[in-house]
DSSP file (Angstrom, degrees, kcal/mol; ACC not computed):
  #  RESIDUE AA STRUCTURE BP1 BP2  ACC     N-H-->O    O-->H-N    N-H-->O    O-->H-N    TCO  KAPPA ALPHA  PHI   PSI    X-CA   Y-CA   Z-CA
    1    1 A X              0   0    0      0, 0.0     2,-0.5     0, 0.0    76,-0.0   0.000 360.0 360.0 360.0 141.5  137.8   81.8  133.1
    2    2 A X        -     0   0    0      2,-0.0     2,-0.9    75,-0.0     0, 0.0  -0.804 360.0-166.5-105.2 126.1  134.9   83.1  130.9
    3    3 A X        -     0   0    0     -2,-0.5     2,-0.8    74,-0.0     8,-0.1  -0.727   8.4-177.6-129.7 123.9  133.5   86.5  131.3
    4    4 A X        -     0   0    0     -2,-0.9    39,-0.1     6,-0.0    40,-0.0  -0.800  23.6-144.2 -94.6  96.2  130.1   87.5  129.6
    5    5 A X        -     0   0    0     -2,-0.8    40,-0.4     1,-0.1     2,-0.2  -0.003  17.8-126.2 -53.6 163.8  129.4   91.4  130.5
    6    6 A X    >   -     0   0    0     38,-0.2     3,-0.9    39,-0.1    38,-0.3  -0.696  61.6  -9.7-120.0 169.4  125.9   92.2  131.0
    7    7 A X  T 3  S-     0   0    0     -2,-0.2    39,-2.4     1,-0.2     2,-0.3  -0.085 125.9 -15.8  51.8-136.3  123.9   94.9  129.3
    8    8 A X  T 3  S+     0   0    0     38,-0.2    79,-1.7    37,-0.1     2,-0.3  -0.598 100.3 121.6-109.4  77.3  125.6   97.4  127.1
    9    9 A X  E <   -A   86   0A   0     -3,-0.9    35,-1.4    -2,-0.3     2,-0.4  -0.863  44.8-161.9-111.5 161.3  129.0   96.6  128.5
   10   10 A X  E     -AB  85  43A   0     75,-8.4    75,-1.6    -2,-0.3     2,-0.4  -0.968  13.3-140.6-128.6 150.5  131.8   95.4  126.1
   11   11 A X  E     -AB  84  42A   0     31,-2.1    30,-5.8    -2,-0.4    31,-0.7  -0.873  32.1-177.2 -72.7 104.2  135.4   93.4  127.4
   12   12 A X  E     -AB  83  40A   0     71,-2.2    71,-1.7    -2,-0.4     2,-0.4  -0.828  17.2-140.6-110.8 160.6  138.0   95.0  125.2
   13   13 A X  E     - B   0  39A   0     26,-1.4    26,-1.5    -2,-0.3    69,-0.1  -0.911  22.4-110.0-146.2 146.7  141.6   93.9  125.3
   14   14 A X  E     - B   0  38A   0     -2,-0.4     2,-0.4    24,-0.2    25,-0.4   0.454  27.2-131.4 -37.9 170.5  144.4   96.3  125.0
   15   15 A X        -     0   0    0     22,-0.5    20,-0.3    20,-0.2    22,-0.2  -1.000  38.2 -93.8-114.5 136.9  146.8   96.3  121.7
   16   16 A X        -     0   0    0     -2,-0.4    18,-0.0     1,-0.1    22,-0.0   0.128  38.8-126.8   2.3  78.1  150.3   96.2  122.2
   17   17 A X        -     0   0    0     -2,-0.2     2,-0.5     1,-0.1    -1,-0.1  -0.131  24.6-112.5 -40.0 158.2  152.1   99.5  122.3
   18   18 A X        -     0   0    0      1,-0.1    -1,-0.1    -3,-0.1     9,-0.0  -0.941  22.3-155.3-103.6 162.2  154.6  100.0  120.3
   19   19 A X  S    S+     0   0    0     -2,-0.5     8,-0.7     2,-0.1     2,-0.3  -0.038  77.7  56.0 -88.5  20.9  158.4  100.4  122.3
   20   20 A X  B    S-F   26   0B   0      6,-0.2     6,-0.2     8,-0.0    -1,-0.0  -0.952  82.3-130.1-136.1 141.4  160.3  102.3  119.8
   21   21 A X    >   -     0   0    0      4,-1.6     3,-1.5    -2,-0.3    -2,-0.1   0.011  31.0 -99.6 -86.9 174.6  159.2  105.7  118.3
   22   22 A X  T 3  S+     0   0    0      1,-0.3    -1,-0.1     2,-0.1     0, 0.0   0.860 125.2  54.0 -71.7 -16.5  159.0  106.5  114.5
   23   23 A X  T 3  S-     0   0    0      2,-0.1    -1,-0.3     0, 0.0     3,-0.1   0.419 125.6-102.2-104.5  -1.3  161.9  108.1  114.4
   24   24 A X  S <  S+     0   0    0     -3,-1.5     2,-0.8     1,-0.2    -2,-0.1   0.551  70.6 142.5  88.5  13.2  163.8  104.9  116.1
   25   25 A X        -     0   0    0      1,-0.1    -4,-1.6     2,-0.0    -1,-0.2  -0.741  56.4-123.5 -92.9 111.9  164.2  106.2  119.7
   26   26 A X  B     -F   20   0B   0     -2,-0.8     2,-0.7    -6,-0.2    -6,-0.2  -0.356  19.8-147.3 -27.6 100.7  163.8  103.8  121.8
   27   27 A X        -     0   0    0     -8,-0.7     5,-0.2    -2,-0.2     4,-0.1  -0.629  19.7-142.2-103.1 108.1  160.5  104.5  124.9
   28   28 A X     >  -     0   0    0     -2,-0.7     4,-1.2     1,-0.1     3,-0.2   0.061  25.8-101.8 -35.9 170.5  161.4  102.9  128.3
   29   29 A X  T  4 S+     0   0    0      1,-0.2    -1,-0.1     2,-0.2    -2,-0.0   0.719 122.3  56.4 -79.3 -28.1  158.3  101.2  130.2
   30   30 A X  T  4 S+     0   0    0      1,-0.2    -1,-0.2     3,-0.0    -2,-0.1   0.466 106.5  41.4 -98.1  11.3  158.2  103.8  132.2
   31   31 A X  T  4 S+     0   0    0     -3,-0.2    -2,-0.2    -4,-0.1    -1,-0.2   0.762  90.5 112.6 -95.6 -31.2  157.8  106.5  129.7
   32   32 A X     <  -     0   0    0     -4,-1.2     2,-0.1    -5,-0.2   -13,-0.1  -0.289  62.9-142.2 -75.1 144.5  155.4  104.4  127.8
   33   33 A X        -     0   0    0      1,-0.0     2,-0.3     0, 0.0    -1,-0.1  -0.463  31.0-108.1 -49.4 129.7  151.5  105.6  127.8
   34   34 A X        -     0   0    0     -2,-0.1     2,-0.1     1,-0.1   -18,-0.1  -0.811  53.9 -94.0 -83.5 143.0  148.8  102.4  128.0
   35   35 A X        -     0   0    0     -2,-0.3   -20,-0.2   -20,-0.3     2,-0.1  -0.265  22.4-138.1 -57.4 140.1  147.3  102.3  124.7
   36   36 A X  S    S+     0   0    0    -22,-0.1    31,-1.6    -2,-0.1     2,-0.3   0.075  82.6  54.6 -74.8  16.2  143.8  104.2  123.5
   37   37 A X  E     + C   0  66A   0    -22,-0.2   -22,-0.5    29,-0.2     2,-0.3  -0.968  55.9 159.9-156.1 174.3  142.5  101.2  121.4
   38   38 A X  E     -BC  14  65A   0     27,-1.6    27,-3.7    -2,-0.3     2,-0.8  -0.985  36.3-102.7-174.0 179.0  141.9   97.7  121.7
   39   39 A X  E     -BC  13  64A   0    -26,-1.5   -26,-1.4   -25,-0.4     2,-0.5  -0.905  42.0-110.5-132.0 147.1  140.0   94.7  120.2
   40   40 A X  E     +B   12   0A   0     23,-2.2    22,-0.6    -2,-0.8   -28,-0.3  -0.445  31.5 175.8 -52.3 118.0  136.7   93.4  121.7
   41   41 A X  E     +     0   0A   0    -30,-5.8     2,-0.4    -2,-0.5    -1,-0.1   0.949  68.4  16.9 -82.0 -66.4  136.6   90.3  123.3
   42   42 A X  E     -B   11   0A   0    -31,-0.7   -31,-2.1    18,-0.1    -1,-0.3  -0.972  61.4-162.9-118.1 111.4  133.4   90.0  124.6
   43   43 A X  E     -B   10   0A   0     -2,-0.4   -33,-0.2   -33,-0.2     2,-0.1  -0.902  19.6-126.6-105.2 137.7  129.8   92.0  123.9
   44   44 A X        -     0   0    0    -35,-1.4   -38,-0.2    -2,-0.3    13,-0.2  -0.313  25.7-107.8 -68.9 147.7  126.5   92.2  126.1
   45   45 A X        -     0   0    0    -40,-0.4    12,-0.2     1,-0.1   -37,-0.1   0.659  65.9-116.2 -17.5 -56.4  123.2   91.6  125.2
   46   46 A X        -     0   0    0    -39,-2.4     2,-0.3    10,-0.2   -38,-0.2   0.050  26.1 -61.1 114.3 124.5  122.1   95.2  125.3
   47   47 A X        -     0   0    0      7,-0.2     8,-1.5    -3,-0.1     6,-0.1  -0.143  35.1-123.0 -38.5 109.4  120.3   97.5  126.7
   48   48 A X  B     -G   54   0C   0     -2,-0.3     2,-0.3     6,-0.2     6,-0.2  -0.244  25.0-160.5 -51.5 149.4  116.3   98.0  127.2
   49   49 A X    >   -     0   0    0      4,-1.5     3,-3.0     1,-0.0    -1,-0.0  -0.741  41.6 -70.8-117.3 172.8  115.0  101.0  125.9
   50   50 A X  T 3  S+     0   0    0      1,-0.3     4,-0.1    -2,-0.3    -2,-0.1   0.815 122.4  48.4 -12.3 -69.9  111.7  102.4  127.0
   51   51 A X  T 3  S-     0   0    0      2,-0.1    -1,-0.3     1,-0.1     3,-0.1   0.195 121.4 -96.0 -76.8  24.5  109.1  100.2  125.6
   52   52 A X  S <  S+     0   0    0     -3,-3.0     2,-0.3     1,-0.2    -2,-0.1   0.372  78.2 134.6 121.6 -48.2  110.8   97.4  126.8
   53   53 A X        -     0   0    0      1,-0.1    -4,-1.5    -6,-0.1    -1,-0.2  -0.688  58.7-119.5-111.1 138.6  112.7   96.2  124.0
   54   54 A X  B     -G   48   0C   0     -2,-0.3     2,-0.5    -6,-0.2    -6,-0.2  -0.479  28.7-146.8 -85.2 123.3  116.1   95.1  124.3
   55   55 A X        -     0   0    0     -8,-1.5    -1,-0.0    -2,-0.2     0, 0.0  -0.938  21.2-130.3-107.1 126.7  118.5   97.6  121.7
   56   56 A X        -     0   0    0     -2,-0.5     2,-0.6   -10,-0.1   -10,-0.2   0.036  22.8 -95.5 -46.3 167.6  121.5   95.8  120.3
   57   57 A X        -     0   0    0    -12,-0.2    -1,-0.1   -13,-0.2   -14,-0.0  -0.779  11.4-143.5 -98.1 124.7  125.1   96.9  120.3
   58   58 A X  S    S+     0   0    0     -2,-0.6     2,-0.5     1,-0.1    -1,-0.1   0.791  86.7  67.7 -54.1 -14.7  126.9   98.8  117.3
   59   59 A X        -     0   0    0      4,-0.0    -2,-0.1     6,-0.0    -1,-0.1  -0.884  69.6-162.3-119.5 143.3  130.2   96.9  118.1
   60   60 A X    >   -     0   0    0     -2,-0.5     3,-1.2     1,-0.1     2,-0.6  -0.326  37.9 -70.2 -88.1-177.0  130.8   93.1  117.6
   61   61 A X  T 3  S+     0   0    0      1,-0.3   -20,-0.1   -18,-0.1    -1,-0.1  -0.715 117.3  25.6 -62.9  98.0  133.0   90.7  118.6
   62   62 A X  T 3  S+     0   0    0     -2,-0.6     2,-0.3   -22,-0.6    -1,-0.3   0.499  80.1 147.1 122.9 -29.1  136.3   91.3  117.0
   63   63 A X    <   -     0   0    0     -3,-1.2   -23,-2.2   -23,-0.1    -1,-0.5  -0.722  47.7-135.6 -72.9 109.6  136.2   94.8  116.4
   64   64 A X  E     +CD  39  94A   0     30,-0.6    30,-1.1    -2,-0.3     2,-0.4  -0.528  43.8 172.5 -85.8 127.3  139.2   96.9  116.5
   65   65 A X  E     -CD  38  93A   0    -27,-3.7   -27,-1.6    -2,-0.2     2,-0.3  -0.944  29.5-131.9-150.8 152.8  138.1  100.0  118.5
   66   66 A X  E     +CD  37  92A   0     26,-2.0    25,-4.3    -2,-0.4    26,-0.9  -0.581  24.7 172.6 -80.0 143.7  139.2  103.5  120.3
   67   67 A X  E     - D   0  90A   0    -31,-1.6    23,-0.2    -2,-0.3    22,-0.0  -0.982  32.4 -83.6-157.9 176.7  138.3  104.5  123.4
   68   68 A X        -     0   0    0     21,-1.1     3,-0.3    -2,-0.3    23,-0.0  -0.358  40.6-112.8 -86.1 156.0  139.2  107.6  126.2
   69   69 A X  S    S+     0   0    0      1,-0.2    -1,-0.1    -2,-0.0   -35,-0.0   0.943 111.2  41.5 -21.4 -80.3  141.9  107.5  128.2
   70   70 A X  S    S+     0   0    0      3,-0.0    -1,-0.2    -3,-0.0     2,-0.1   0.635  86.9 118.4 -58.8 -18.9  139.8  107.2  131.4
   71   71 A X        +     0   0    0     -3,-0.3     2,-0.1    18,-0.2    14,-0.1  -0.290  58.5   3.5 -72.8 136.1  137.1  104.9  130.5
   72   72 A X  S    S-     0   0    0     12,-0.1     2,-0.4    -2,-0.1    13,-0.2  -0.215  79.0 -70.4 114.5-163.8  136.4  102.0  131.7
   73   73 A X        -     0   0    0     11,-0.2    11,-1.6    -2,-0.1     2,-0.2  -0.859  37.6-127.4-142.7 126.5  137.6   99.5  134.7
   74   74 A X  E     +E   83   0A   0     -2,-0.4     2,-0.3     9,-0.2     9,-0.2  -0.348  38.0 173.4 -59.7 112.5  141.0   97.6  134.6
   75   75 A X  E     -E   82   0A   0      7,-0.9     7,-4.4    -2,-0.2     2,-0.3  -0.909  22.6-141.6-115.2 158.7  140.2   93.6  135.2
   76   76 A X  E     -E   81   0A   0     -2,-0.3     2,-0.5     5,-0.2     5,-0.2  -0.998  13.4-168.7-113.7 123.7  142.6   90.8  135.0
   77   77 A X  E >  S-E   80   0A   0      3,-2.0     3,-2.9    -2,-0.3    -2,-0.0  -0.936  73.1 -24.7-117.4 118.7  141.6   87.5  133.5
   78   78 A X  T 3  S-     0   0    0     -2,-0.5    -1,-0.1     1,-0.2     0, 0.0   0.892 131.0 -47.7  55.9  36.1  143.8   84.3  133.8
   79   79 A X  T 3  S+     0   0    0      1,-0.3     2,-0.6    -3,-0.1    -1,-0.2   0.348 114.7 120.6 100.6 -24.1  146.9   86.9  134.2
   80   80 A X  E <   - E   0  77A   0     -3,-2.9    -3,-2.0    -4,-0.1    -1,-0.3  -0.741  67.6-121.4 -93.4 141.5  145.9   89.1  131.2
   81   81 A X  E     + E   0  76A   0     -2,-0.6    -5,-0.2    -5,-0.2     2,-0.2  -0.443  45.2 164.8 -46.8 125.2  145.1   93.0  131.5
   82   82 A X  E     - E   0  75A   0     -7,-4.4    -7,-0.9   -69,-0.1     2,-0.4  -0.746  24.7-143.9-135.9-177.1  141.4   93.3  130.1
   83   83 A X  E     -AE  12  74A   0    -71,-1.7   -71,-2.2    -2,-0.2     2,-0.9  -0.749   6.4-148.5-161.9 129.2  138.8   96.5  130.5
   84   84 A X  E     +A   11   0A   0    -11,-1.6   -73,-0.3    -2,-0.4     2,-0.2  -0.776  29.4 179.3-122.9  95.4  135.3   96.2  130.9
   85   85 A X  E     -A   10   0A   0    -75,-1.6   -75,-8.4    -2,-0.9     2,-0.2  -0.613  32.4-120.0-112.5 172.0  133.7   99.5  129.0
   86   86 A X  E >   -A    9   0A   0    -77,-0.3     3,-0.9    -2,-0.2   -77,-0.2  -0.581  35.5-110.9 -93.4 159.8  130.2  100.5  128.6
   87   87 A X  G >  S+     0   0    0    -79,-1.7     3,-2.1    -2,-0.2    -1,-0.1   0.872 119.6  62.8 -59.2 -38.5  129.4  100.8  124.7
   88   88 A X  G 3  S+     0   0    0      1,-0.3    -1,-0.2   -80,-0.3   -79,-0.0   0.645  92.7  66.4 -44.5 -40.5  129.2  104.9  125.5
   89   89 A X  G <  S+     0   0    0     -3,-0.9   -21,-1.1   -22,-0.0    -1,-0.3   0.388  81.8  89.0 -43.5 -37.9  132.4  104.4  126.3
   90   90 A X  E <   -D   67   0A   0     -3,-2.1   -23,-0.3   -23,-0.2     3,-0.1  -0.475  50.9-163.6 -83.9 112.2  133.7  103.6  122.6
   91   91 A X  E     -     0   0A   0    -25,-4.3     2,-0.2     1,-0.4   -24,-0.2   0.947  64.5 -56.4 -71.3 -39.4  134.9  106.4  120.3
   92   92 A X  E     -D   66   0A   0    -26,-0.9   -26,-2.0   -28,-0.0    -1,-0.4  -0.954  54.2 -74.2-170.6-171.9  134.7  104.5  117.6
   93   93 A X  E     -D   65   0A   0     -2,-0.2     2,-0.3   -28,-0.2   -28,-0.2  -0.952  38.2-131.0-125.5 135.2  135.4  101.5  115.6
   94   94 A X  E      D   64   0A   0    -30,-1.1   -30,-0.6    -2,-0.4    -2,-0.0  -0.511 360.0 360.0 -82.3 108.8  139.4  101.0  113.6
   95   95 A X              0   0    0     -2,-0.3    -1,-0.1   -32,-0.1   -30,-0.0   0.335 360.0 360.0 -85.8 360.0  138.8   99.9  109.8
């Protein structure tokens, strides 16, 4: 299944946590946190602005990026966990 967001929405999808700590302790599944960052799948057109004219988005496809805890809304596509945030959404983007 293909999904194209509209506007300024972007489809990020999670990165991997990791299951052992720096120090080598081992974090059960249920201790573990879902991870703050993720890489883009999919970006939207953009937004109109006033006059009219359609404003691009600052992140591409590809993009390693951060985002809050709370943001966004949990989809599943073809079985995988995905999240479909508004660019606003973004903290930034992971160099």
């Amino acid at each position: 299944m293909k999904v194209r967001p509209l506007q300024d929405r972007v489809l990020v999808k999670r990165v991997e946590s990791l299951t052992r700590s720096a120090g080598g302790i081992i974090i059960p599944d249920t201790a573990q946190e879902k991870p703050l960052e993720g890489i883009v799948i999919a970006v939207g057109p953009g937004k109109y602005n006033d006059n009219g004219e359609r404003v691009a988005l600052d992140v591409a496809q590809g993009n390693h990026v951060l985002f809050g805890k709370y943001a966004g809304t949990e989809i599943k596509i073809d079985g995988e966990e995905h999240m479909i945030l508004k660019e606003s959404d973004i903290l930034g983007i992971l160099d």
